[in-house]
Biopython code that builds the backbone (N, CA, C, O; Angstrom):
import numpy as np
from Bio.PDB.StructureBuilder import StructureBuilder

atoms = [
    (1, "UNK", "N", (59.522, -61.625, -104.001)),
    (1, "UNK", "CA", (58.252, -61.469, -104.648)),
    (1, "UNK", "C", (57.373, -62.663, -104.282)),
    (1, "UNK", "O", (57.871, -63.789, -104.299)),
    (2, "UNK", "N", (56.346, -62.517, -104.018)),
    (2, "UNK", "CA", (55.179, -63.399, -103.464)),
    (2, "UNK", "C", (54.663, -63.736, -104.731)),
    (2, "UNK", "O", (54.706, -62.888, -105.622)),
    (3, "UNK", "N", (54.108, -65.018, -104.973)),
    (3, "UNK", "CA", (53.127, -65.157, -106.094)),
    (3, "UNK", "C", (52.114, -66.156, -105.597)),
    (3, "UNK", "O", (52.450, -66.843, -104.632)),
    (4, "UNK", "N", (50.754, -66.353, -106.198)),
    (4, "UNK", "CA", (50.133, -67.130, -105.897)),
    (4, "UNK", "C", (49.963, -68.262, -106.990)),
    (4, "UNK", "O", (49.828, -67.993, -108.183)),
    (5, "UNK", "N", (49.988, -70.053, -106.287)),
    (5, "UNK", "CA", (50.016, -70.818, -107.167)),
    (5, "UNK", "C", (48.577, -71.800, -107.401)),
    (5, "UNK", "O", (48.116, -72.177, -106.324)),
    (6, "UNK", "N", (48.346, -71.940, -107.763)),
    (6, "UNK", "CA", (46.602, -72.977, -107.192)),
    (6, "UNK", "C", (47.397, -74.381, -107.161)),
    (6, "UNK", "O", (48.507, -74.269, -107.682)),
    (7, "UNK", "N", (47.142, -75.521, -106.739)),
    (7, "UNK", "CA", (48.123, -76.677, -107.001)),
    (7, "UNK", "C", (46.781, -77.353, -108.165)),
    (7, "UNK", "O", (45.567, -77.197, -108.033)),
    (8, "UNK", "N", (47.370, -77.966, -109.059)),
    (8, "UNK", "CA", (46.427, -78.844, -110.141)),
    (8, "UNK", "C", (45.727, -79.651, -109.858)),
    (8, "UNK", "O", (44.639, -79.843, -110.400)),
    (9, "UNK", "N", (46.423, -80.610, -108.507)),
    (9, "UNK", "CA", (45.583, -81.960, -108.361)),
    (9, "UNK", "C", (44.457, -81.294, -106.971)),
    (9, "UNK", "O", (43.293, -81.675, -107.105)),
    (10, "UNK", "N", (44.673, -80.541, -105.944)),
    (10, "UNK", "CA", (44.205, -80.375, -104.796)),
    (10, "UNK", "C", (42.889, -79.020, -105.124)),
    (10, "UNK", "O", (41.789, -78.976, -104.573)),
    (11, "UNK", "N", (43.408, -78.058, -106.131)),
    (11, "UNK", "CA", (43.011, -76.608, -106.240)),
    (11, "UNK", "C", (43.412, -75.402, -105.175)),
    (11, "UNK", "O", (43.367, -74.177, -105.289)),
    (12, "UNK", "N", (43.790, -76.197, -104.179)),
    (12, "UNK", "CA", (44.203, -74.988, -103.314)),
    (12, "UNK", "C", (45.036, -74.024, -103.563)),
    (12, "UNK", "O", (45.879, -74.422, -104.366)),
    (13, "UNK", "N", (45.253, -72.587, -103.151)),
    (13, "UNK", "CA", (46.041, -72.076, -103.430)),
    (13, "UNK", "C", (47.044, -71.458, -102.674)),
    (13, "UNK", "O", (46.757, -70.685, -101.761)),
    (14, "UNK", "N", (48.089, -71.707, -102.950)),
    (14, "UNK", "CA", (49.367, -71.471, -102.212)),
    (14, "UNK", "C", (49.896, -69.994, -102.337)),
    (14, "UNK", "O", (49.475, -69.147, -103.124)),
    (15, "UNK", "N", (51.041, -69.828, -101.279)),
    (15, "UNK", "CA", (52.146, -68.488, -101.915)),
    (15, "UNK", "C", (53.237, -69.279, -102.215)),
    (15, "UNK", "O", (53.651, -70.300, -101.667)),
    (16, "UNK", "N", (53.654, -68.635, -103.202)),
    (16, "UNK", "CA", (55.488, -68.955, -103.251)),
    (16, "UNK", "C", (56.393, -67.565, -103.213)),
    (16, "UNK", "O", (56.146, -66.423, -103.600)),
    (17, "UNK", "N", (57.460, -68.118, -102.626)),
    (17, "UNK", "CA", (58.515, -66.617, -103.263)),
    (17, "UNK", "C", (59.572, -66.415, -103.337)),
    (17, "UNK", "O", (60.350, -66.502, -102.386)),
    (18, "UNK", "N", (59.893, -66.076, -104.551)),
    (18, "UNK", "CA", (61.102, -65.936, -104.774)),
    (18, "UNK", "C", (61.786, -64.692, -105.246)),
    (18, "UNK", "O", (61.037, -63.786, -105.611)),
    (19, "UNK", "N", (62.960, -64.504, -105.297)),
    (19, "UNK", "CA", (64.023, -63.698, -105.227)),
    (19, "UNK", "C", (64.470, -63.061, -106.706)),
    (19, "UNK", "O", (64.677, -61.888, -107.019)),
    (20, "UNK", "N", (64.531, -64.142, -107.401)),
    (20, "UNK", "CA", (64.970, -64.071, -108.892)),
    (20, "UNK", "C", (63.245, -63.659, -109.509)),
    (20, "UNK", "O", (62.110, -63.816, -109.059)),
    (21, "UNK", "N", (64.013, -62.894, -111.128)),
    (21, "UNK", "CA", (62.202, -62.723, -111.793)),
    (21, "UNK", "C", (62.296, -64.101, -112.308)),
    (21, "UNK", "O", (61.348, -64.726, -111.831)),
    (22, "UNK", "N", (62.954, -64.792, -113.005)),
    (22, "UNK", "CA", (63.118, -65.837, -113.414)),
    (22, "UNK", "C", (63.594, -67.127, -112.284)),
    (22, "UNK", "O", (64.570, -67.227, -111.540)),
    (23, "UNK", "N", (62.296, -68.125, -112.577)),
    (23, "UNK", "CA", (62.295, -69.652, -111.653)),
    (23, "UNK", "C", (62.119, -70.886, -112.420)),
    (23, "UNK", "O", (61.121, -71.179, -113.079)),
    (24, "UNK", "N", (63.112, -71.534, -112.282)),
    (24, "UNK", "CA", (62.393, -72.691, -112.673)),
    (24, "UNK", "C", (63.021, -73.766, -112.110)),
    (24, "UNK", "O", (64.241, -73.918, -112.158)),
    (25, "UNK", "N", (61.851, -74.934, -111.290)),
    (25, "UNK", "CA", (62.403, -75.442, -109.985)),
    (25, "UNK", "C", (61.383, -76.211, -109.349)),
    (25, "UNK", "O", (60.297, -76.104, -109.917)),
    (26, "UNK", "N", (61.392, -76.815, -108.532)),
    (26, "UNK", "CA", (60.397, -77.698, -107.282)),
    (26, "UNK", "C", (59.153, -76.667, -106.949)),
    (26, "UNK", "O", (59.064, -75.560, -107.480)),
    (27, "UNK", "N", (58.331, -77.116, -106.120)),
    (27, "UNK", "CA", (57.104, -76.568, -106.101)),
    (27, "UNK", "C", (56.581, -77.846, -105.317)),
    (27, "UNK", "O", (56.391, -78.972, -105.777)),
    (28, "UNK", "N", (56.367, -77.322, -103.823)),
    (28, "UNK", "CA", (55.658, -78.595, -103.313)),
    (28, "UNK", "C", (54.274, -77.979, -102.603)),
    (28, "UNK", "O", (54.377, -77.143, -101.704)),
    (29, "UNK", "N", (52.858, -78.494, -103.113)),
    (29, "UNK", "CA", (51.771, -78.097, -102.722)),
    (29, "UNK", "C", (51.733, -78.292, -100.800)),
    (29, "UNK", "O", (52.248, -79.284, -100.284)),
    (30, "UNK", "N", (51.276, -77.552, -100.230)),
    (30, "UNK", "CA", (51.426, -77.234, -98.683)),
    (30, "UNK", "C", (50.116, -78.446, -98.274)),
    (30, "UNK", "O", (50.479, -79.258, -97.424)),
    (31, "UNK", "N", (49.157, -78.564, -98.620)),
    (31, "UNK", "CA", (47.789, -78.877, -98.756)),
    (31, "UNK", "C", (47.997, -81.061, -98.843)),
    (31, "UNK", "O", (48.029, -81.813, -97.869)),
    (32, "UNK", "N", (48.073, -81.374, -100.030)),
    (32, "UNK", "CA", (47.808, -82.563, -100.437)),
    (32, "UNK", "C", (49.691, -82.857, -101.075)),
    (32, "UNK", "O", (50.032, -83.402, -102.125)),
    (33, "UNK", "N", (50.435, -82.357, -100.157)),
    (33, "UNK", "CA", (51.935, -82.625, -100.430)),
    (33, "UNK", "C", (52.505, -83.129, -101.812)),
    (33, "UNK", "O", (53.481, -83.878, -101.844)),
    (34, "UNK", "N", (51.955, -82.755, -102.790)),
    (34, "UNK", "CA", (51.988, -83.197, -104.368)),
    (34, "UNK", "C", (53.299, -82.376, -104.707)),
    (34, "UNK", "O", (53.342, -81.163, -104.502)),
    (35, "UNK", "N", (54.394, -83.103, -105.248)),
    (35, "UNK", "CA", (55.392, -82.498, -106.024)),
    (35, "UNK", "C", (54.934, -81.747, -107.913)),
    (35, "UNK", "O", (54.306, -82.296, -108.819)),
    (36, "UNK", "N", (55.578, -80.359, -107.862)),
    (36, "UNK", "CA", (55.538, -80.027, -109.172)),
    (36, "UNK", "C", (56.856, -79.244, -109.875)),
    (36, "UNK", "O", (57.773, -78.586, -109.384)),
    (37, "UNK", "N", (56.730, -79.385, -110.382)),
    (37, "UNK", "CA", (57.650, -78.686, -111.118)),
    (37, "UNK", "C", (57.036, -77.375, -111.962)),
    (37, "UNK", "O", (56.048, -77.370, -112.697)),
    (38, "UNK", "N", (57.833, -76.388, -111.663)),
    (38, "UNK", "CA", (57.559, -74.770, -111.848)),
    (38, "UNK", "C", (58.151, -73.954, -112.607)),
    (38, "UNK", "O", (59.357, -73.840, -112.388)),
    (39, "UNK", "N", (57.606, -73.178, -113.650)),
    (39, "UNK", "CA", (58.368, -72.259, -114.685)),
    (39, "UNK", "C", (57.989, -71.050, -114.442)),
    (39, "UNK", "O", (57.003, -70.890, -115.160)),
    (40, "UNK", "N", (58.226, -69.876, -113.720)),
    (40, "UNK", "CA", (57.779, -68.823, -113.290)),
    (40, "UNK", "C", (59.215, -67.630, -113.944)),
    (40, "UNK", "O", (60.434, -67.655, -113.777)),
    (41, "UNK", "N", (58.160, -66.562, -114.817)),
    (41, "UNK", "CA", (58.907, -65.237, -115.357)),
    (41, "UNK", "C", (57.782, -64.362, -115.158)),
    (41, "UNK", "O", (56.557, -64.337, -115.277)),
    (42, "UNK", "N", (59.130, -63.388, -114.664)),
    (42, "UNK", "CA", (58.634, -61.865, -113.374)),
    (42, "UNK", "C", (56.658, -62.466, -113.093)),
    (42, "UNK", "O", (55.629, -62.310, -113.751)),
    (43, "UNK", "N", (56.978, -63.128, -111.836)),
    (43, "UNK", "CA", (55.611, -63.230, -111.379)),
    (43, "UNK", "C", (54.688, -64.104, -112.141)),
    (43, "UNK", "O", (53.805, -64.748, -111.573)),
    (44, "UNK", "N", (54.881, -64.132, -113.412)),
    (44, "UNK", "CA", (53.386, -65.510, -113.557)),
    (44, "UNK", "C", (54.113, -66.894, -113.812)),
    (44, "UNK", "O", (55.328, -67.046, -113.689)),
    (45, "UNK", "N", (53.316, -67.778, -114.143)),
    (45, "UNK", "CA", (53.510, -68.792, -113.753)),
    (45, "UNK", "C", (53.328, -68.783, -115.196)),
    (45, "UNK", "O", (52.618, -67.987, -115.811)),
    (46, "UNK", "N", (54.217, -69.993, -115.832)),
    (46, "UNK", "CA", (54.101, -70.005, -117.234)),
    (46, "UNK", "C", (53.980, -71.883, -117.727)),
    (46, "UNK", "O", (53.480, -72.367, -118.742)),
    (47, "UNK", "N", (54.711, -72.637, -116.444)),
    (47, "UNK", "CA", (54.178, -74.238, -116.539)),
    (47, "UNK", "C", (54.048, -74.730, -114.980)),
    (47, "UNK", "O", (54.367, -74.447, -113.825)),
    (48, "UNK", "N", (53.465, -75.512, -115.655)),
    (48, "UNK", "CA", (53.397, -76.418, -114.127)),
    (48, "UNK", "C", (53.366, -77.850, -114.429)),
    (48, "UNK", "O", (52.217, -78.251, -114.616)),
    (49, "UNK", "N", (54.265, -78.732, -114.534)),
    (49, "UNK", "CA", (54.079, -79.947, -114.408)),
    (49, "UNK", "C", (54.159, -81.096, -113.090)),
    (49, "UNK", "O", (54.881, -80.643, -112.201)),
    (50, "UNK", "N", (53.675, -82.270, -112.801)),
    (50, "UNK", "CA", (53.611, -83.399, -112.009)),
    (50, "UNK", "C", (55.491, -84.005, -111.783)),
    (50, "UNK", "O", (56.150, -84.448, -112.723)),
    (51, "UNK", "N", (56.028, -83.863, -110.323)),
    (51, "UNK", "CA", (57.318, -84.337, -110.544)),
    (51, "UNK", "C", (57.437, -85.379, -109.457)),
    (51, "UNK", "O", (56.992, -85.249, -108.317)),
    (52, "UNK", "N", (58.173, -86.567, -109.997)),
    (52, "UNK", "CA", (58.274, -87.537, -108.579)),
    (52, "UNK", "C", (59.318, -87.239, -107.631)),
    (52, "UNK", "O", (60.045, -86.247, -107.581)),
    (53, "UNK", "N", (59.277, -88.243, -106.896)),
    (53, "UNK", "CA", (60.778, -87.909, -105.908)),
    (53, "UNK", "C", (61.746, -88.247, -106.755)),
    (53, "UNK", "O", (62.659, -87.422, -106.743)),
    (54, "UNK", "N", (61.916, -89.210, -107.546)),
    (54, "UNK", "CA", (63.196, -89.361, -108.138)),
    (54, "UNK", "C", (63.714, -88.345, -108.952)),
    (54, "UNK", "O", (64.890, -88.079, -109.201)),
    (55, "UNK", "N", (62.226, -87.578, -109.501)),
    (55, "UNK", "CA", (62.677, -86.616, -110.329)),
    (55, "UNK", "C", (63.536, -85.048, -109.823)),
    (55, "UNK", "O", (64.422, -84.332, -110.290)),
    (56, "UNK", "N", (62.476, -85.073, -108.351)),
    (56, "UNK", "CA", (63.388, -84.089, -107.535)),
    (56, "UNK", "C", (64.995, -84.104, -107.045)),
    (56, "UNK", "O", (65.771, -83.150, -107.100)),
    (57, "UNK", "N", (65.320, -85.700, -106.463)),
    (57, "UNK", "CA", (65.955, -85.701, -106.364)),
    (57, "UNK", "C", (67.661, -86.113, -107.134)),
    (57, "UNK", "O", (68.819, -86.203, -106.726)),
    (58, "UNK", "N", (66.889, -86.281, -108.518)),
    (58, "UNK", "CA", (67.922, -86.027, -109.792)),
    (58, "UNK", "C", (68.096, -84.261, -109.763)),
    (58, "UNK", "O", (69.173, -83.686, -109.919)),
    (59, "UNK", "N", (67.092, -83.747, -109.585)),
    (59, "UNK", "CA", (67.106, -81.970, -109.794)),
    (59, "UNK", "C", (67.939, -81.620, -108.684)),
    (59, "UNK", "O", (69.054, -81.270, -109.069)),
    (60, "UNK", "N", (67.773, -81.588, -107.296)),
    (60, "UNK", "CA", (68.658, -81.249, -106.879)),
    (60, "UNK", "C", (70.655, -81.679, -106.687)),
    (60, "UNK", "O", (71.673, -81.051, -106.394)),
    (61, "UNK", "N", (70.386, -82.731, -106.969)),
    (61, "UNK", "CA", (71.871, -83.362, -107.438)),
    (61, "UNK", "C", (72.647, -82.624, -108.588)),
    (61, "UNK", "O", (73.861, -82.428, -108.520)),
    (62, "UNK", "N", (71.558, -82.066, -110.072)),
    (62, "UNK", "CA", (72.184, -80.769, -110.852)),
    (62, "UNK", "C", (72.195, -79.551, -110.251)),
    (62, "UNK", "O", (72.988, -78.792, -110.808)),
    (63, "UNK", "N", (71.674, -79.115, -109.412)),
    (63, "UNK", "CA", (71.797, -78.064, -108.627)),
    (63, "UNK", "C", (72.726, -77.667, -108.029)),
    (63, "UNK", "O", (73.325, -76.593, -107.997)),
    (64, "UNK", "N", (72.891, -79.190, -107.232)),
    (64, "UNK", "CA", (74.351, -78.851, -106.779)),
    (64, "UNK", "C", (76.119, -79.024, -107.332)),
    (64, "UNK", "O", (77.254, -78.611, -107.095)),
    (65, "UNK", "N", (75.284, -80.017, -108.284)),
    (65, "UNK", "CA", (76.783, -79.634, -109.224)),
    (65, "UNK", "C", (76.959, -78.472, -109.925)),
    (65, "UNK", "O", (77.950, -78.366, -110.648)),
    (66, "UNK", "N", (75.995, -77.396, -109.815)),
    (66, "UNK", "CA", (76.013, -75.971, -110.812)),
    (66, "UNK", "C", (76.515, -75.252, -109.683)),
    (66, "UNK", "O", (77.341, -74.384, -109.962)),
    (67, "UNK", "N", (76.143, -75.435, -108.159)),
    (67, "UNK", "CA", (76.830, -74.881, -107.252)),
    (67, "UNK", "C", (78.060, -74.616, -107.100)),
    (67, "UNK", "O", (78.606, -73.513, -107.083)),
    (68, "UNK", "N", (78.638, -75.966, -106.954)),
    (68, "UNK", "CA", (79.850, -76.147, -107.305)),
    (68, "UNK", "C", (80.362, -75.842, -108.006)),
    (68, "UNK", "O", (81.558, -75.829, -107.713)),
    (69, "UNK", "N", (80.085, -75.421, -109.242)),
    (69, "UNK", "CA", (81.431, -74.681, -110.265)),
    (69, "UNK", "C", (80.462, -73.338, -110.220)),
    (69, "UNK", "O", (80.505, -72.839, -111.344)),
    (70, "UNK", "N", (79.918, -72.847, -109.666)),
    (70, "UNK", "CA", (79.652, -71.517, -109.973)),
    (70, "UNK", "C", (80.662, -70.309, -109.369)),
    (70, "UNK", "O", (80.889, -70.174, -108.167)),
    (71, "UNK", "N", (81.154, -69.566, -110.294)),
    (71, "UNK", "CA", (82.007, -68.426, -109.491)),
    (71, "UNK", "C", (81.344, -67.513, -108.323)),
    (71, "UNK", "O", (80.190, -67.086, -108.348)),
    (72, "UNK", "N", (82.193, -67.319, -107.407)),
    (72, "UNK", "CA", (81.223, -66.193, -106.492)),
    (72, "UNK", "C", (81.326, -65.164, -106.981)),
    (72, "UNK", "O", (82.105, -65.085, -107.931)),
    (73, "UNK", "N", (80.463, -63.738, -106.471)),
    (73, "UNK", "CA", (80.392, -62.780, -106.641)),
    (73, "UNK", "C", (79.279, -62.830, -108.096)),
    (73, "UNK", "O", (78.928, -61.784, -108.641)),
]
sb = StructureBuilder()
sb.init_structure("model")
sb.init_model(0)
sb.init_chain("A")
sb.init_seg("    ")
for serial, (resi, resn, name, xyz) in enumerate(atoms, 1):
    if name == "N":
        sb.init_residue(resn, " ", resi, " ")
    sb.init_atom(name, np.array(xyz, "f"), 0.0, 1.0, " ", f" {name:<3s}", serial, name[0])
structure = sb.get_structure()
């Protein structure tokens, strides 16, 4: 699913897309490279906050420990 995002600090507006109806996750503006953080259910956008690198890269470090114990299938 495609959605469109405007970024807060730049206004431009982006696509994103994802797979799941439910997101919540990174968001990096294409435009003025601004990190955000994203709350998206079936298609709208429901937050958007300002995220640093440290903050990303604490997020993906839980990511991948949820990887890791997640069952397949």
């Amino acid at each position: 699913m495609l959605t469109k995002i405007k970024c807060p600090k730049c206004n431009i507006e982006g696509t994103f897309s994802i797979s799941d109806p439910v997101f919540d996750g990174p968001y990096k503006c294409w435009k003025c490279k601004e990190l955000f953080h994203i709350r998206m259910e079936h298609g709208a956008l429901k937050g958007i906050e300002a995220m640093s690198g440290e903050e990303l890269a604490k997020f993906e470090q839980v990511e991948a420990i949820k990887n890791k114990f997640r069952r397949p299938g």
